[in-house]
C-alpha positions in Angstrom: -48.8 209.7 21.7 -49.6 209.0 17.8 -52.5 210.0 16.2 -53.8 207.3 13.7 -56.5 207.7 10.8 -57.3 204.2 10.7 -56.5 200.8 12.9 -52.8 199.1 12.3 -52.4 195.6 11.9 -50.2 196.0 15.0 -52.6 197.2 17.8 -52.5 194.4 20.6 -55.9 196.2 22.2 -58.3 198.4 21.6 -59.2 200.4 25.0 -62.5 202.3 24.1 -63.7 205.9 22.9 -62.0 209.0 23.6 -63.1 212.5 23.4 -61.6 215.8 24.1 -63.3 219.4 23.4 -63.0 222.8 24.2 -64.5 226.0 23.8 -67.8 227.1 23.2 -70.1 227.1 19.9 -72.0 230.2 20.6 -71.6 233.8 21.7 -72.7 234.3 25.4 -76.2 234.1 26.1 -76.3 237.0 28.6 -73.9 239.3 27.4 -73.3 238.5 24.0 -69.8 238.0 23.7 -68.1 236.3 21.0 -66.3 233.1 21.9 -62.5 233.1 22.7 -60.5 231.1 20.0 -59.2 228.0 21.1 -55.7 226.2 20.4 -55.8 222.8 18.5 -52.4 222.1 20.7 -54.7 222.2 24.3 -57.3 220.0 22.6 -54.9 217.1 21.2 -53.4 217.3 24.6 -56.4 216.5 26.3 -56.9 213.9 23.9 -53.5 212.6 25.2 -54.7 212.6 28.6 -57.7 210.8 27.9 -55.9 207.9 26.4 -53.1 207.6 29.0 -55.7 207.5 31.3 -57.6 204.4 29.8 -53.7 202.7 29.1 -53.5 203.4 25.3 -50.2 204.7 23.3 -51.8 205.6 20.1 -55.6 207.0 19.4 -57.5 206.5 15.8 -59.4 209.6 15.3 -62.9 208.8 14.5 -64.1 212.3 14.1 -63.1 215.8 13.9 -65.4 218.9 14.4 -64.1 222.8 14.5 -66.7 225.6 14.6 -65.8 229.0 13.7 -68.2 231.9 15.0 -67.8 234.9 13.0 -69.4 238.8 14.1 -69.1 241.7 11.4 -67.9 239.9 8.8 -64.5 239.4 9.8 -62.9 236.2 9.0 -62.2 234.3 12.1 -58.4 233.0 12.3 -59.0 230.4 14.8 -62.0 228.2 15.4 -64.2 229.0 18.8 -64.9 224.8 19.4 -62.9 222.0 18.8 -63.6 218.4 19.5 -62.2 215.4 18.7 -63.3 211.7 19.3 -61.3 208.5 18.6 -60.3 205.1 20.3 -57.2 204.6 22.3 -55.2 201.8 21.4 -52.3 199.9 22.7 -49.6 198.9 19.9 -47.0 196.1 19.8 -43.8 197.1 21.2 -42.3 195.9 17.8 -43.3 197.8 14.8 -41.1 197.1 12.4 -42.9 195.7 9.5 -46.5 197.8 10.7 -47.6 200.6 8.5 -48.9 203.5 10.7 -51.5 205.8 9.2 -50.3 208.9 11.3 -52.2 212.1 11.3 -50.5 214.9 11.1 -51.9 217.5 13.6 -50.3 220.9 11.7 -52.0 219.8 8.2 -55.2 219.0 10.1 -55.8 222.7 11.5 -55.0 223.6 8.1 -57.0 221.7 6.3 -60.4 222.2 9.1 -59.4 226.2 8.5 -59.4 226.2 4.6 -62.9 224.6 5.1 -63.8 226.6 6.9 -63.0 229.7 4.7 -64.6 227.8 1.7 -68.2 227.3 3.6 -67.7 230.9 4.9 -71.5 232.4 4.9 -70.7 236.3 5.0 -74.0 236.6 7.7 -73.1 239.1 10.7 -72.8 236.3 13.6 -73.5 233.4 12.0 -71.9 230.0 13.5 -69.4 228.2 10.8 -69.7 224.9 11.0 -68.3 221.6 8.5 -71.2 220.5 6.5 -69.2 217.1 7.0 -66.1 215.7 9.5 -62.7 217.5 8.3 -61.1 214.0 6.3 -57.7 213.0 8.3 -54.6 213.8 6.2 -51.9 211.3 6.6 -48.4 212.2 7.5 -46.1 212.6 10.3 -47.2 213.9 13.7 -45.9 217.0 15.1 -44.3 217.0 18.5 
């Protein structure tokens, strides 16, 4: 599967939205627990799923969102909620002469957690959220 930051010249279809999440954005109602960190890895593989399952090869992410949740100002290492929403798409067998923007999926967790330390707000429990979507750095995808 390739991640793609914007449409290539050789996509023979475009197959619809996508969306994968997981986790949750805030602590447990009842008991108060602070959400479990999630793994970027599970997320872009449901991401996967979702666009085998519509017939795509590729999917151009429209939109990237990672809350972090943090309790006694600690810094949180991985965010609590991740979601991602793009299009699947189905490109030419023949690429040769297409220029792929590919996302690369390490420098995006980086870049969504140096965000996140940057808009840090040192409140006890308060939810860190992007003020806007985490921009796509282009590169080569990880396997």
């Amino acid at each position: 599967m390739i991640l793609l930051s914007d449409f290539p010249r050789c996509m023979e279809s475009r197959l619809g939205p996508v969306s994968a999440w997981l986790g949750e954005r805030d602590p447990n109602t009842h008991t108060g627990m602070v959400p479990v960190g999630v793994s970027y890895q599970r997320v872009f593989n449901r991401l996967r799923e979702a666009a085998e399952q519509k017939g795509g090869n590729a999917v151009v992410l429209r939109s990237h969102r990672a809350d972090y949740f943090s309790k006694s100002a600690r810094r949180p290492t991985r965010p609590t909620y991740i979601e991602l929403l793009g299009t699947a798409v189905v490109l030419k067998e023949e690429r040769d002469d297409c220029r792929l923007a590919v996302i690369d999926a390490v420098q995006l967790k980086q870049d969504a957690r140096r965000r996140q330390r940057e808009q840090q707000n040192d409140s006890n429990g308060s939810t860190l959220q992007p003020q806007e979507p985490v921009a796509c750095a282009q590169g080569r995808q990880q396997p």
